[in-house]
C-alpha positions, 0 to 999 in steps of 0.5 A: 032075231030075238028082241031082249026086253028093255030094262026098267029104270029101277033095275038101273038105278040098283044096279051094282048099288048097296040097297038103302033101307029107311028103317035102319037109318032112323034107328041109328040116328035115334041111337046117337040122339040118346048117346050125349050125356046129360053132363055135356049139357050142364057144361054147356050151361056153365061155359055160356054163363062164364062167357056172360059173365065176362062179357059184362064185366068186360063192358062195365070196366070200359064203362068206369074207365069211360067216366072221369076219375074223381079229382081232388079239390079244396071249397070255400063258402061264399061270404058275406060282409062289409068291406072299405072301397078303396084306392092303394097309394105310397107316401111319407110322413111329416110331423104334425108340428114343428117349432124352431126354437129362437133366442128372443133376447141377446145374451150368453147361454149359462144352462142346457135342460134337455138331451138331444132327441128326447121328449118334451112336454110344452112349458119344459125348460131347454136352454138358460140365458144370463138373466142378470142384465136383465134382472137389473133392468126389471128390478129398475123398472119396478121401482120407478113403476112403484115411485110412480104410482105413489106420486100419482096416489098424492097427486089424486089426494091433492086434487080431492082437495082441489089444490093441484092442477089438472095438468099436474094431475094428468102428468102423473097418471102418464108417468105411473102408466108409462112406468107400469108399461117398462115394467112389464116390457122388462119382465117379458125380457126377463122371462125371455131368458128362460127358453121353454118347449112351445109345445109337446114333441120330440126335440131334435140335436142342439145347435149351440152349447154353454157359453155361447152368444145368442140373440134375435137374429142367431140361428134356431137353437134346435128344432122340435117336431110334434109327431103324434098325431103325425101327417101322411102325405100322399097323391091320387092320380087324376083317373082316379078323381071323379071317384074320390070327388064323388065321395068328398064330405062323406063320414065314411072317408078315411086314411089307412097308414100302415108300413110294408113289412106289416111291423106295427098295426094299420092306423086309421086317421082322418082326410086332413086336407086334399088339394084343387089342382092337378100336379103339372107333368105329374098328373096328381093331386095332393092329399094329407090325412092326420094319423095317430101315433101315440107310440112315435112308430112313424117317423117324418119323412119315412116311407108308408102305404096309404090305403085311401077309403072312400066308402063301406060296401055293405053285404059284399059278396067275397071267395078266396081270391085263388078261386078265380081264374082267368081263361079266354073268355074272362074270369070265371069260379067253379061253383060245387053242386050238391052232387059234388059235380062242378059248374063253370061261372063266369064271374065279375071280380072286384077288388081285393080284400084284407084276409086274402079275399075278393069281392064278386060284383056279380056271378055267384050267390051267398052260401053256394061254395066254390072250388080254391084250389085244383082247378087245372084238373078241372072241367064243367061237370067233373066231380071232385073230392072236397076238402075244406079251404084253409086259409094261410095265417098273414104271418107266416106269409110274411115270414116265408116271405122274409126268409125267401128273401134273406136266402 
């Protein structure tokens, strides 16, 4: 039996199999290689730097919003000046006089010189007694005074002479002296019936008229008060006494009396009198002070504000009172940087001043400017807007006051 030869594996492999060809591979891939126009290229380039471009402006609007807006702000200097140590307190006035004025003699009113509640001025007649009785007894009394004094004229003349004794001599110098004396009593009587204002002041309502009887032990005919300068009456509390003793004697202590509605300007007097013991069950002290009041606007009795003054503060440091706030962590400013970023300062308030400021004991520096208003939207390292404090004018707080409390 015939044997076929074995097949070789290459028959195999390319047995029913399309014949592959290295050549016309390469050539085709060449083809399309040349085939991709140069404009696909130029869009490509485009499209990438589009998507580039978006994707940056992608992240810097992230960025922007990432930062915190700029808030805006009003700033005020930091100031330096001197202002007054004080302690607030209310009191009255009291007329710096007053004078009840009496009849020093009896006898029946024939004149009335003044009106009710007007000024007087010392030495200005107020009421007329009949001066007749009285008249009669100086007219009396004068001549015996003047009888007297000639018959002690003889009795020297005689005794020049050495014909006179001296009893006689003596007998006569006591009748001209004794005379002499009821001459002056009765002129003192006599002046009596002429009622004048023992000082300058303001006279109160008249409590007898024409026609009535008076004397030494009648009622006081009326009442005058002196009232510039005027007495302010008022208390410190014993808390505050270590303070006040420790500036007892001193020049610079002073009394401002002004009124609560701001009608008439502060007065500024002297610490008349201030007491050395405590009020039992009150716990006070004490004090008055002399207040000019040339324009008679303070009356007794009315209710004032008292600001005691215990010292001058030189060189105070001072910001708009609305600048400080409070947090948890006490008082605090926000102090502007140059880059108009935010600082938080802790800050040890004093007391408050005229001009709606405060005094800083310690925190911020002469010159550094703080932040007044907007601090609630606020935080350490923020920027703000700044725009320039202004002040609201005392005036129209008042009136805003005024009219909120009339509505």
């Amino acid at each position: 039996m015939k044997v076929n030869a074995p097949v070789s594996g290459q028959k195999i492999m390319d047995y029913g199999l399309p014949k592959r060809s290295t050549k016309p591979e390469t050539k085709q891939a060449r083809t399309s290689h040349q085939s991709i126009p140069k404009w696909a290229y130029l869009l490509f380039i485009l499209l990438a730097g589009f998507v580039t471009y978006r994707i940056y402006q992608h992240r810097a609007t992230e960025a922007k919003a990432a930062q915190p807006p700029v808030r805006p702000a009003t700033i005020a200097k930091v100031v330096t000046k001197d202002v007054p140590l004080y302690l607030d307190e209310i009191g009255t006035c009291s007329a710096y006089e007053t004078v009840q004025v009496q009849a020093q003699v009896s006898g029946v009113i024939t004149g009335r010189h003044f009106q009710d509640g007007s000024e007087v001025k010392k030495g200005d007649l107020l009421f007329t007694i009949d001066p007749r009785p009285f008249q009669a007894v100086l007219d009396q009394a004068k001549a015996q005074a003047a009888l007297d004094q000639l018959n002690l004229k003889r009795q020297e003349d005689l005794r020049a002479r050495k014909v006179v004794s001296q009893q006689d001599y003596d007998t006569a110098v006591a009748n001209a002296q004794k005379s002499q004396g009821a001459a002056e009593a009765a002129q003192v009587n006599f002046d009596f019936c002429f009622i004048k204002s023992p000082i300058n002041g303001r006279i109160g309502l008249r409590n007898v008229d024409v026609g009535n009887l008076v004397g030494p032990s009648s009622p006081p005919l009326v009442t005058i008060q002196g009232l510039d300068p005027i007495y302010t009456d008022f208390t410190v509390a014993q808390n505050d006494l270590p303070l006040v003793r420790k500036y007892l004697g001193s020049s610079n202590l002073k009394v401002l009396t002004y009124l609560a509605d701001g009608s008439i300007t502060p007065r500024l007097g002297d610490l008349y009198f201030i007491d050395k013991a405590v009020q039992p069950g009150s716990g006070t002290v004490k004090a008055r002070g002399v207040t000019p009041n040339p324009d008679r606007a303070l009356w007794p009795s009315e209710f004032v504000l008292v600001r005691f003054i215990l010292d001058t503060l030189k060189n105070a440091t001072l910001v708009p009172s609305q600048a400080i706030q409070v947090s948890q962590a006490g008082p605090f400013v926000f102090v502007v940087k140059p880059d108009n970023t935010v600082e938080l300062r802790p800050v040890t308030p004093g007391q408050r001043q005229e001009g709606d400021l405060t005094v800083i004991e310690n925190g911020v520096k002469p010159d550094e400017t703080v932040v007044v208003t907007g601090q609630l939207a606020l935080s350490p390292g923020a920027k703000i807007a700044p725009q320039p404090y202004m002040p609201q004018a005392p005036g129209s707080r008042d009136n805003a006051a005024a009219s909120k409390s009339a509505m």
